[in-house]
C-alpha positions, 0 to 999 in steps of 0.5 A: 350377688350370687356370682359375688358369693362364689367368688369371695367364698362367701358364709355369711352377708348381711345385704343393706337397701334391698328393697326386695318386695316382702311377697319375693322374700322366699323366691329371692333367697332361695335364689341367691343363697341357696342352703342357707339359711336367712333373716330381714327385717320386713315386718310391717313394710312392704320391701325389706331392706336388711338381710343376714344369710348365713351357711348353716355348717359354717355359722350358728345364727340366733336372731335378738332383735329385729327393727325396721333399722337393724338386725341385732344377732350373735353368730358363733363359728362352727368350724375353726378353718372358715 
């Protein structure tokens, strides 16, 4: 996935089925989406299927729901040429 973020110059992503144990959720984004900032939806489960990660002087994020199918949020863009 990290290779895939460079080469598409990616901002923003939203990875679905993960299933990234809840423990490895911090080792795992700093890894992949380093100076980003993230989201999933593992509350009460043990492996997290839906992530949000975005670039932070790309996209402000505000998180308004969260379930174990889904992550509901709005982003707004910060700059007009991404």
């Amino acid at each position: 996935m990290k290779s895939f973020l460079a080469y598409q110059n990616a901002r923003m992503i939203g990875p679905l089925e993960t299933k990234v144990k809840k423990v490895n959720a911090g080792k795992v984004a700093l890894k992949l989406f380093p100076n980003w900032r993230w989201h999933h939806n593992s509350n009460s489960n043990t492996k997290i299927g839906i992530w949000v990660a975005w670039k932070l002087d790309c996209y402000d994020v505000k998180i308004l729901q969260t379930l174990n199918q889904l992550i509901h949020y709005e982003a707004t863009q910060l700059h007009s040429k991404i």
